[in-house]
N, CA, C and O atoms as a Tinker XYZ file with bonds, in Angstrom:
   416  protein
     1  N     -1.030000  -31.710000   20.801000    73     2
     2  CA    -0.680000  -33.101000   21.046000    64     1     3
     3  C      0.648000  -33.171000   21.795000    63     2     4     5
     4  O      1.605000  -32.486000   21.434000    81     3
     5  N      0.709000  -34.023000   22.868000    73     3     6
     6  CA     1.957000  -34.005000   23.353000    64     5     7
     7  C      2.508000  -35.293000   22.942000    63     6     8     9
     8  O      2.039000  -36.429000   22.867000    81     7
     9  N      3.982000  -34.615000   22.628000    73     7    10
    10  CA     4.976000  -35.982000   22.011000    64     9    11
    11  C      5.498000  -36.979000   22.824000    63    10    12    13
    12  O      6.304000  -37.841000   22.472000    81    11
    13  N      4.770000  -36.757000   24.467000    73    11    14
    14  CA     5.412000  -38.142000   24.938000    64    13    15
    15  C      4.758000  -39.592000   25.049000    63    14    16    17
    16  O      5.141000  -40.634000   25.581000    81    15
    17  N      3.289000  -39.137000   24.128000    73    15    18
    18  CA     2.497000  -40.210000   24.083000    64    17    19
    19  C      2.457000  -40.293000   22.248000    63    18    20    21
    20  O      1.342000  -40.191000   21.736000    81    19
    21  N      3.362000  -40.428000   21.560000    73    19    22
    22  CA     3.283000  -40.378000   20.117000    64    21    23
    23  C      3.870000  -41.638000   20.251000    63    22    24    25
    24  O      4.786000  -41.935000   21.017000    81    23
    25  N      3.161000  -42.514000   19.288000    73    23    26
    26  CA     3.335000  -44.090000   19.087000    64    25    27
    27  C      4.161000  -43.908000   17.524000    63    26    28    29
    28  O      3.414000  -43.824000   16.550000    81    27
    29  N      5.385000  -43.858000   17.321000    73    27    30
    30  CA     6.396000  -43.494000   16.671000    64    29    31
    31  C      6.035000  -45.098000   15.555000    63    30    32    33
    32  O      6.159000  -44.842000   14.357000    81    31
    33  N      5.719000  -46.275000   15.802000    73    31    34
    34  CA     5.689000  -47.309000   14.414000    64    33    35
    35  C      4.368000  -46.325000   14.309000    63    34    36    37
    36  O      4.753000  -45.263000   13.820000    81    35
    37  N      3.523000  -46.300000   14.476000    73    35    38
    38  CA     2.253000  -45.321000   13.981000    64    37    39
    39  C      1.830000  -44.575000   13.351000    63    38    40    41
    40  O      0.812000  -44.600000   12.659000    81    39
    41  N      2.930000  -43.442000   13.595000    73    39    42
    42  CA     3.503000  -42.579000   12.256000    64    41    43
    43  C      4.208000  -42.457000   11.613000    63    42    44    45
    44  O      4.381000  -41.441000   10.940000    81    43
    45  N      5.090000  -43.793000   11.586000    73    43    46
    46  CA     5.790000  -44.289000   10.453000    64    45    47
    47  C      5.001000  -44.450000    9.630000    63    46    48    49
    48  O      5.012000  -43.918000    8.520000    81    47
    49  N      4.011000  -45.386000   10.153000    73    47    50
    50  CA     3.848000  -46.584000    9.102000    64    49    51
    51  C      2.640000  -45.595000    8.521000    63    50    52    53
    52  O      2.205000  -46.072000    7.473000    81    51
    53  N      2.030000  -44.467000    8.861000    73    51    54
    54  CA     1.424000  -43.305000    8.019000    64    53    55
    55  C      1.822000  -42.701000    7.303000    63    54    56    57
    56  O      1.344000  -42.611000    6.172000    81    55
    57  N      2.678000  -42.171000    7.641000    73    55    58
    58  CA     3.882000  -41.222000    7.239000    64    57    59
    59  C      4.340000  -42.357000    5.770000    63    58    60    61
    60  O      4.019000  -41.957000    4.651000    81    59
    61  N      4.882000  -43.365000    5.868000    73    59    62
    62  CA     5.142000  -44.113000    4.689000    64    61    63
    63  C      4.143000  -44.372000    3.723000    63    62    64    65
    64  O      4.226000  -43.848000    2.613000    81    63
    65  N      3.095000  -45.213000    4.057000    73    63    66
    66  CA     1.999000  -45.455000    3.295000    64    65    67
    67  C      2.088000  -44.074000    2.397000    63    66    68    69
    68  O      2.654000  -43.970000    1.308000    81    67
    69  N      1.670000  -43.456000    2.829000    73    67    70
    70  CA     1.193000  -41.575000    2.385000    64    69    71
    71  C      2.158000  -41.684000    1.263000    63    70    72    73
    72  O      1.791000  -41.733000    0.089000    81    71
    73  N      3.689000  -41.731000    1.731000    73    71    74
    74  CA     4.688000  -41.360000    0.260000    64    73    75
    75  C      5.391000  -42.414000   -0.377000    63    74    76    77
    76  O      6.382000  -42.475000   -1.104000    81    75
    77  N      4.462000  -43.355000    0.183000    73    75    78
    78  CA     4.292000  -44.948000   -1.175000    64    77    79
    79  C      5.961000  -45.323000   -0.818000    63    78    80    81
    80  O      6.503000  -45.635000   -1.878000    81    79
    81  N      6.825000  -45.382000    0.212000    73    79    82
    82  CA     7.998000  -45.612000    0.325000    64    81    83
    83  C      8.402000  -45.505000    1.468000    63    82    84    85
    84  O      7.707000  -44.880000    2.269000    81    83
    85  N      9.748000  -46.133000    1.915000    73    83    86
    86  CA    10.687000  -46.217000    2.972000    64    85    87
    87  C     11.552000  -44.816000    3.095000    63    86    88    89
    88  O     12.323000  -44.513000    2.184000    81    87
    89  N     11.360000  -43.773000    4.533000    73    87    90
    90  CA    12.051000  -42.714000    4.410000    64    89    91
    91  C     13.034000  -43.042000    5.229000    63    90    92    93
    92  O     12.645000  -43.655000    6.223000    81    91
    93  N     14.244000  -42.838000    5.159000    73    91    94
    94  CA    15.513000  -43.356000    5.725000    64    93    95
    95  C     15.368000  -42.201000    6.747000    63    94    96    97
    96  O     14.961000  -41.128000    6.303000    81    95
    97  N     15.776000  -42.342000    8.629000    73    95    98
    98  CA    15.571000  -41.439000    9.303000    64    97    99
    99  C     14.840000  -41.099000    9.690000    63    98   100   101
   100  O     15.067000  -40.347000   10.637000    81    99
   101  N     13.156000  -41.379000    9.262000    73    99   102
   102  CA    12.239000  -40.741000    9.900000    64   101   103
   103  C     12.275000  -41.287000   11.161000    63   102   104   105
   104  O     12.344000  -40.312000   11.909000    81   103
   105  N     12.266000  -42.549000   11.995000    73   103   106
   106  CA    12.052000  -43.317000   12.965000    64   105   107
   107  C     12.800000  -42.654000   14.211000    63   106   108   109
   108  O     12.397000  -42.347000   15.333000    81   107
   109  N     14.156000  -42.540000   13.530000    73   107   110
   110  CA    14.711000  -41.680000   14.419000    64   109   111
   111  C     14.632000  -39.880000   14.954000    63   110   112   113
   112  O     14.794000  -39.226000   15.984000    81   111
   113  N     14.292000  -39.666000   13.566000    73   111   114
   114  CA    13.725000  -38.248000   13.645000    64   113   115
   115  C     12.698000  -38.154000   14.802000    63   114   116   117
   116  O     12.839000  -37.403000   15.767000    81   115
   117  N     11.284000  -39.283000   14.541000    73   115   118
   118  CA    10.459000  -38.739000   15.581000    64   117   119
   119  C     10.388000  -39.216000   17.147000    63   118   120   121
   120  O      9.577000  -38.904000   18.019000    81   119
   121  N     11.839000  -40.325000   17.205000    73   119   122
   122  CA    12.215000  -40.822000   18.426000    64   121   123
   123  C     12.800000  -39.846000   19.031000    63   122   124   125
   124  O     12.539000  -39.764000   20.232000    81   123
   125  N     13.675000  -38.892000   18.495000    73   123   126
   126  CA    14.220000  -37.757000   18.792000    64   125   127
   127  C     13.300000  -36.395000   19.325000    63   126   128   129
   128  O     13.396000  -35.605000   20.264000    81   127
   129  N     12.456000  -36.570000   18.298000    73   127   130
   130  CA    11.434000  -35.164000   18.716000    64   129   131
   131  C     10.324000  -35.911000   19.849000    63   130   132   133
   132  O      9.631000  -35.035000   20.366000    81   131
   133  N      9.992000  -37.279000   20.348000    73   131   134
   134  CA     9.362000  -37.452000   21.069000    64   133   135
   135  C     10.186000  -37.509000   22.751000    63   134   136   137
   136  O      9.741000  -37.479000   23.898000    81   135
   137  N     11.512000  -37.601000   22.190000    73   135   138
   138  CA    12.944000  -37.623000   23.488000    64   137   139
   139  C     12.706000  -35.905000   24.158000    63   138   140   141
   140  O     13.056000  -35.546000   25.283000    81   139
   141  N     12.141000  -35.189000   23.290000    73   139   142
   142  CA    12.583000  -33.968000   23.300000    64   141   143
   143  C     13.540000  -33.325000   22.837000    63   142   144   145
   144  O     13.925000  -32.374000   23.515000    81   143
   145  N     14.183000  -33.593000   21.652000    73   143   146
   146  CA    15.354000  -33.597000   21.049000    64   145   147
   147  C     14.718000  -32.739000   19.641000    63   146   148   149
   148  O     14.000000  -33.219000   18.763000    81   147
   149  N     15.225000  -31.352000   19.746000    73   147   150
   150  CA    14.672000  -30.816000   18.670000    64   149   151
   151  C     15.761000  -29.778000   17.634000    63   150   152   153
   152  O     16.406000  -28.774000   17.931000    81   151
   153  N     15.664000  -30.295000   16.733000    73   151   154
   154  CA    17.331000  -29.628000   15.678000    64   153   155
   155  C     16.757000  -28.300000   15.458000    63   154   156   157
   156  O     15.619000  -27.967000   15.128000    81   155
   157  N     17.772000  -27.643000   15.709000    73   155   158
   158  CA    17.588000  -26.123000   15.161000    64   157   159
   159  C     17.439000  -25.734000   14.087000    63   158   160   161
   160  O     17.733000  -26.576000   13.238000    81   159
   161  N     16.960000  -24.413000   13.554000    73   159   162
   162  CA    16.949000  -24.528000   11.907000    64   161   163
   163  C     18.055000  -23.722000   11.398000    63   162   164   165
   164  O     17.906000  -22.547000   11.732000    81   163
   165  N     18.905000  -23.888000   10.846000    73   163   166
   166  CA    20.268000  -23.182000   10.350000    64   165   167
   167  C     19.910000  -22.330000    8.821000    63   166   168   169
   168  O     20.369000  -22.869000    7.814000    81   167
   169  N     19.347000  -21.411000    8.688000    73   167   170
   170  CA    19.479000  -20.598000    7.295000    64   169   171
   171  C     20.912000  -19.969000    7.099000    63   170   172   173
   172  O     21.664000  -19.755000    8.049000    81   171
   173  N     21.279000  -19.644000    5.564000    73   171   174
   174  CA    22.870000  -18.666000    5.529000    64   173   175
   175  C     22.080000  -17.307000    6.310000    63   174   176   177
   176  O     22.933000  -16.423000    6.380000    81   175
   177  N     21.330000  -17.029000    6.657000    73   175   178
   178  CA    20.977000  -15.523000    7.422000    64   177   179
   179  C     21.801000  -15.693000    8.657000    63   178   180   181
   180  O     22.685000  -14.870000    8.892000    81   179
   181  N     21.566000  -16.762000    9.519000    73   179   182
   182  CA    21.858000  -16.996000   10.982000    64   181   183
   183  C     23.417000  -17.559000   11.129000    63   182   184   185
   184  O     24.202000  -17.416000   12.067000    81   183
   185  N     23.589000  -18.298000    9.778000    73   183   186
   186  CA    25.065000  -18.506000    9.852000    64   185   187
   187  C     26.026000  -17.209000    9.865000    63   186   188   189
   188  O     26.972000  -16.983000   10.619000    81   187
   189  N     25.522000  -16.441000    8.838000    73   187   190
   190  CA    26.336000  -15.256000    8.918000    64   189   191
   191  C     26.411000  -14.790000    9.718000    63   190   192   193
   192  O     27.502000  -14.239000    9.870000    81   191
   193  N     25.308000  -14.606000   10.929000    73   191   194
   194  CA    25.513000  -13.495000   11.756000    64   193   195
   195  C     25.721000  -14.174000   13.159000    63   194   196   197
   196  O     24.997000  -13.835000   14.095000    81   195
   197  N     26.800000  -15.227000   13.336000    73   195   198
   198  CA    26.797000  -15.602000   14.204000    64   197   199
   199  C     28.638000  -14.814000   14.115000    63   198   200   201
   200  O     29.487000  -14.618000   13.245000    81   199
   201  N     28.464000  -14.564000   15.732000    73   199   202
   202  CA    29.527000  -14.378000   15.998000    64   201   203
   203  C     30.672000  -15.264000   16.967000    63   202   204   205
   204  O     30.197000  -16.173000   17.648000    81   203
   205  N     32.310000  -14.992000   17.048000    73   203   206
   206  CA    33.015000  -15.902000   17.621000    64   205   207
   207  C     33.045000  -15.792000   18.916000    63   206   208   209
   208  O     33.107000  -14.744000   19.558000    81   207
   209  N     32.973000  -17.613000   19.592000    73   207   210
   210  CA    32.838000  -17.460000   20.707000    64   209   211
   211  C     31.826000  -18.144000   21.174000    63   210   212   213
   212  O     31.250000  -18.897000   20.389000    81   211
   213  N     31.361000  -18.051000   22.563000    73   211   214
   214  CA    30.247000  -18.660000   22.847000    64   213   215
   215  C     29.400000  -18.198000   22.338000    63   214   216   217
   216  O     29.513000  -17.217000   21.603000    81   215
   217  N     27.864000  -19.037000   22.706000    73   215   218
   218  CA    26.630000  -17.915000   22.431000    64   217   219
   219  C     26.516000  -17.593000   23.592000    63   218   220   221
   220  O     27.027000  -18.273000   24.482000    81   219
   221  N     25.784000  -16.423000   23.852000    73   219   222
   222  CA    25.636000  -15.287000   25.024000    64   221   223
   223  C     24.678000  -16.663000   26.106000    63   222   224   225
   224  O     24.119000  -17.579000   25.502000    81   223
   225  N     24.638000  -16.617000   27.259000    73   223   226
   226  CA    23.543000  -17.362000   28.208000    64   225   227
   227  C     24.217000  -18.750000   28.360000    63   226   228   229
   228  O     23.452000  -19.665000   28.665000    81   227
   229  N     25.686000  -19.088000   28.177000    73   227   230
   230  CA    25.827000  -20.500000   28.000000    64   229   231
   231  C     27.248000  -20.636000   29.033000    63   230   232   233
   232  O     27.792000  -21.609000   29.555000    81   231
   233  N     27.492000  -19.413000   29.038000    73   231   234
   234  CA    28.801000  -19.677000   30.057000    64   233   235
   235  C     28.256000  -20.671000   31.220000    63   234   236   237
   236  O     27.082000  -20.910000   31.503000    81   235
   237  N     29.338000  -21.138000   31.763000    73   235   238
   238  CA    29.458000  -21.969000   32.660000    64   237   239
   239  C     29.006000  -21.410000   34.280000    63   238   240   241
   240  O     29.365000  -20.232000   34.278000    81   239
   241  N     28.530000  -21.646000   35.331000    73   239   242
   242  CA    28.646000  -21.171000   36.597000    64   241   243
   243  C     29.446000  -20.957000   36.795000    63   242   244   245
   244  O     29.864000  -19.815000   36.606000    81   243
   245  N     30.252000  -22.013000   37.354000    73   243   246
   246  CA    32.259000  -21.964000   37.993000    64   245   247
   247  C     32.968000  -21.710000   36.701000    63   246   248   249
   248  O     33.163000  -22.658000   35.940000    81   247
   249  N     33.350000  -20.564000   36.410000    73   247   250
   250  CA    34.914000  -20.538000   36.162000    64   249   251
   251  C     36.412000  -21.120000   36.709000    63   250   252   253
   252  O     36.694000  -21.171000   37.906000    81   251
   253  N     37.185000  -21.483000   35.783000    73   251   254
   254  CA    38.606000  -22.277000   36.148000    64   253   255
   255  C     39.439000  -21.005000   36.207000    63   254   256   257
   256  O     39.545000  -20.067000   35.417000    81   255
   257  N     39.819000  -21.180000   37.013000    73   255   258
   258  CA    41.047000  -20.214000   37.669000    64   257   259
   259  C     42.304000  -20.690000   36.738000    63   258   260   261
   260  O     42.387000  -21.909000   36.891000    81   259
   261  N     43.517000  -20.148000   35.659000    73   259   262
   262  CA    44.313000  -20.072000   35.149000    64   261   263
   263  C     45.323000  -20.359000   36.363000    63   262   264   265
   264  O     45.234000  -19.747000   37.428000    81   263
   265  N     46.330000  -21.381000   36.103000    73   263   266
   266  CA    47.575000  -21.616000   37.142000    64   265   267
   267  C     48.847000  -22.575000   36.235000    63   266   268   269
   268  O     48.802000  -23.521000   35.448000    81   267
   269  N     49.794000  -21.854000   36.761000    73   267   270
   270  CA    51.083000  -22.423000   36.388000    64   269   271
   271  C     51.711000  -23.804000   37.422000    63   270   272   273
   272  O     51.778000  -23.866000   38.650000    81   271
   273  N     52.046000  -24.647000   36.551000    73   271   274
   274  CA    51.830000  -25.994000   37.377000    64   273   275
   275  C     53.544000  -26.580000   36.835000    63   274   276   277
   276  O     53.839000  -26.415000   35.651000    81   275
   277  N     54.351000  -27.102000   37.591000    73   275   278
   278  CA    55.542000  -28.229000   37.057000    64   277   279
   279  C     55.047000  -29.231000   37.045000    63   278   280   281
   280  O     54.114000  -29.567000   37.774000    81   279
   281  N     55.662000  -29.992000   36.090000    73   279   282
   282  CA    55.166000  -31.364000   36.194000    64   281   283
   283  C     56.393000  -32.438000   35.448000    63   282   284   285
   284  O     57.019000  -31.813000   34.591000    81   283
   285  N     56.735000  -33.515000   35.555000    73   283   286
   286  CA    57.832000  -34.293000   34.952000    64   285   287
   287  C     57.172000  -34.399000   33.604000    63   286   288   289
   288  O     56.007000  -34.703000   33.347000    81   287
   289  N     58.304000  -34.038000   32.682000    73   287   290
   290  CA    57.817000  -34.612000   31.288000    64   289   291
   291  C     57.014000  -35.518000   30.922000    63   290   292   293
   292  O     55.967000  -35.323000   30.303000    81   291
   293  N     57.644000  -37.044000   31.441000    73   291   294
   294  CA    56.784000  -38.138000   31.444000    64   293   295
   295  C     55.311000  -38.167000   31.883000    63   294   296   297
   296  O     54.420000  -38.757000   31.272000    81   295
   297  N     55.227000  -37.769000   32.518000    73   295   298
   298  CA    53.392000  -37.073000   33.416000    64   297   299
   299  C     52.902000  -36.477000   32.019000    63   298   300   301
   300  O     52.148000  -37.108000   31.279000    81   299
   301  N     53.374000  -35.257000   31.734000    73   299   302
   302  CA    52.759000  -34.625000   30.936000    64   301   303
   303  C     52.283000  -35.582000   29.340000    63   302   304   305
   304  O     51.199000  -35.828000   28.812000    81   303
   305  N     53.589000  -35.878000   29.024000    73   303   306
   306  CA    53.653000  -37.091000   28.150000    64   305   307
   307  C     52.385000  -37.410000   28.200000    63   306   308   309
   308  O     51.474000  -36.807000   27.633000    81   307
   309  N     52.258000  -38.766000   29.165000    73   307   310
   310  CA    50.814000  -39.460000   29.164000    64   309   311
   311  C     49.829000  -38.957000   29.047000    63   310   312   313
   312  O     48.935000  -39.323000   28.284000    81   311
   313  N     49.799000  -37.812000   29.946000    73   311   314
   314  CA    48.394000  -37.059000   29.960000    64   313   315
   315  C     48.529000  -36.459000   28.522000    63   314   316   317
   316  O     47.659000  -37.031000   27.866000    81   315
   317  N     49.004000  -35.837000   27.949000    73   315   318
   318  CA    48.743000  -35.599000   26.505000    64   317   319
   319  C     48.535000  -36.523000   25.617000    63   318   320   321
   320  O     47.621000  -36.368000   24.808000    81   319
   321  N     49.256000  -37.549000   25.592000    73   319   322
   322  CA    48.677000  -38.915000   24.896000    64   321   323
   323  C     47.415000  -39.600000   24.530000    63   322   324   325
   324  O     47.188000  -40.302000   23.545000    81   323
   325  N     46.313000  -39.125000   25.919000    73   323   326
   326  CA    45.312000  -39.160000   26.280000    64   325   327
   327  C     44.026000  -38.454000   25.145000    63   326   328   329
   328  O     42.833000  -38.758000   25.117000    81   327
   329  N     44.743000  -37.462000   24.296000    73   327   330
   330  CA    43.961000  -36.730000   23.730000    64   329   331
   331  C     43.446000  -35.553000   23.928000    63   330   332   333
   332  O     43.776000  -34.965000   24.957000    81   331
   333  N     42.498000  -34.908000   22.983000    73   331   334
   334  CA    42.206000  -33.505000   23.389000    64   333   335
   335  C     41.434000  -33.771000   24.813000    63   334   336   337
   336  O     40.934000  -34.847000   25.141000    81   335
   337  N     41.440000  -32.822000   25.423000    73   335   338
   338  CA    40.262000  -32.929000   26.526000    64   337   339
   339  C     41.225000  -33.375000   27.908000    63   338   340   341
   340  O     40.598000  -33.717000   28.911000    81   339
   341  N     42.759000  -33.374000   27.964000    73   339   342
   342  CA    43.498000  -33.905000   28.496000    64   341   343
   343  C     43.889000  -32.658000   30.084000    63   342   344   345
   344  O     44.301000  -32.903000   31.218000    81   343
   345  N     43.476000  -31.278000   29.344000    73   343   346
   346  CA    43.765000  -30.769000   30.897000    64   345   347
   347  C     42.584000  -30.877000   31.947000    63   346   348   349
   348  O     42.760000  -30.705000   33.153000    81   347
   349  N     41.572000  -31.127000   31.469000    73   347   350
   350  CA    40.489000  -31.692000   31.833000    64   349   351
   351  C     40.178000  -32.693000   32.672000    63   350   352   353
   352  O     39.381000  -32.745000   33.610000    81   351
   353  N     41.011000  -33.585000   32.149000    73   351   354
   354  CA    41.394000  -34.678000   32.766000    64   353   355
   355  C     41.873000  -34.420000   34.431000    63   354   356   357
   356  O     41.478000  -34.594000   35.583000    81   355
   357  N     43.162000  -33.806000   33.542000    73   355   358
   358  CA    44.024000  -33.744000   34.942000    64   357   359
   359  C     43.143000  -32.816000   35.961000    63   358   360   361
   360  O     43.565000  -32.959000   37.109000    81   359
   361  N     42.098000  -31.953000   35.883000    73   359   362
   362  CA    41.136000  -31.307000   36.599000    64   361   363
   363  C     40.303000  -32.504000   37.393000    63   362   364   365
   364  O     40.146000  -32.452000   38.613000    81   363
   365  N     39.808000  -33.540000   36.614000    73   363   366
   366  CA    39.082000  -34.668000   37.349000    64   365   367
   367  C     39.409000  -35.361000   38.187000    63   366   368   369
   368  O     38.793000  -35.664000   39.209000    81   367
   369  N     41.031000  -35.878000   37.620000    73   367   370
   370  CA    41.610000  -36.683000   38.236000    64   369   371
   371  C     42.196000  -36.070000   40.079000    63   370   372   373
   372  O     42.040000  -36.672000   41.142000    81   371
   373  N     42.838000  -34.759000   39.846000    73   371   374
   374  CA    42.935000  -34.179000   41.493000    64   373   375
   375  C     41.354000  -33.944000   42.100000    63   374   376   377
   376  O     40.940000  -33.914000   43.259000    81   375
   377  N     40.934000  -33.850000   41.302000    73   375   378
   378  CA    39.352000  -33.573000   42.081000    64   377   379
   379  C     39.185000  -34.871000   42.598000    63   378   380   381
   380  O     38.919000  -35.021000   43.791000    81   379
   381  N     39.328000  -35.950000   41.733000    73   379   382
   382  CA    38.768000  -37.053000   42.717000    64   381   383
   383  C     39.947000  -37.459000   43.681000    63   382   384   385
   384  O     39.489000  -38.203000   44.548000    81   383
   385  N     40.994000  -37.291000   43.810000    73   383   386
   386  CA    42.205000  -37.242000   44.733000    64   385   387
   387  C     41.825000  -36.724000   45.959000    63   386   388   389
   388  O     41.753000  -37.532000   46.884000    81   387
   389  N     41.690000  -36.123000   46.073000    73   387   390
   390  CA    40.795000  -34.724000   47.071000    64   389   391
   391  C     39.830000  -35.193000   47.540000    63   390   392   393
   392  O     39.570000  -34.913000   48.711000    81   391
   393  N     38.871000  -36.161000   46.715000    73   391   394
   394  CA    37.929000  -36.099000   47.592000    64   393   395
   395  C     37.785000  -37.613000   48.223000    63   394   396   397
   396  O     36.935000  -38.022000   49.014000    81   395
   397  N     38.848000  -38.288000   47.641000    73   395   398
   398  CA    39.474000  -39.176000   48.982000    64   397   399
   399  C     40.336000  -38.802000   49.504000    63   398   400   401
   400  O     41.004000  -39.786000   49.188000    81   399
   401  N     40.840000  -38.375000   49.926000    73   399   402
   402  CA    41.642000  -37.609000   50.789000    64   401   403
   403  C     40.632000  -37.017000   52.170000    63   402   404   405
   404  O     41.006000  -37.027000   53.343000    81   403
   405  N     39.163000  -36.475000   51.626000    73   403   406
   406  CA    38.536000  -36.120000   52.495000    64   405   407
   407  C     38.700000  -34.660000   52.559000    63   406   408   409
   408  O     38.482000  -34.173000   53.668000    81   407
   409  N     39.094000  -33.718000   51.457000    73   407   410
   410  CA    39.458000  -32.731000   51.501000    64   409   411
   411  C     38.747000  -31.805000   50.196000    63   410   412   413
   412  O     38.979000  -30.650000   49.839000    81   411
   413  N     37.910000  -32.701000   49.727000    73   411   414
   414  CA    36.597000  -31.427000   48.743000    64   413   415
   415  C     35.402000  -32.430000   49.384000    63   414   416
   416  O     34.215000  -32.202000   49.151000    81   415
C-alpha cells in the first residue's frame, strides 16, 4: 500500500473504534508517516554504540575554511546577542553582501 493515498480520518476513526478510545498522536503519527516522515527506532543496543561526532555519510559537500577575522567589539557584541548559530550568520550575511555587489 502506498502511504500517499492513505485517508488518515479513515484510519483513525478504525484505529479508534478497534481500541474503544481516543489515542492522543495517532493523527499526527500517520500524517507524518504518510509526509514520509519516519522515526527511527532507538534500542539501549544502538544508543550505546553510537559514537562521537557525526554519523559517517552526513558530512557536508563544502567545507568552511577556518579564518581569523578583526572585528569592533560592538559588531561582535550584536552578532553574539543574536544567539547560537551567530557565526553562521555572519557567513550569510557577507554571502548575501557579495552577491549584491555582483561578486558570488
Amino acid at each position: 500500500m502506498t502511504l500517499k493515498k492513505l485517508n488518515v480520518e479513515k484510519v483513525v476513526k478504525a484505529i479508534e473504534t478497534d481500541a474503544g478510545e481516543s489515542l492522543e498522536g495517532l493523527r499526527e503519527s500517520l500524517a507524518q508517516a504518510k509526509a514520509g516522515v519516519f522515526a527511527e527506532i532507538h534500542t539501549p543496543q544502538l544508543i550505546a554504540s553510537r559514537q562521537r561526532g557525526r554519523p559517517p555519510g552526513t558530512a557536508k559537500a563544502t567545507t568552511k575554511e577556518p579564518v581569523k577575522i578583526r572585528l569592533d567589539a560592538d559588531v561582535i557584541a550584536a552578532l553574539r546577542a543574536t544567539g547560537d548559530g551567530w557565526q553562521t550568520r555572519i557567513n550569510e550575511t557577507l554571502r548575501a553582501s557579495l552577491h549584491l555587489a555582483g561578486r558570488v
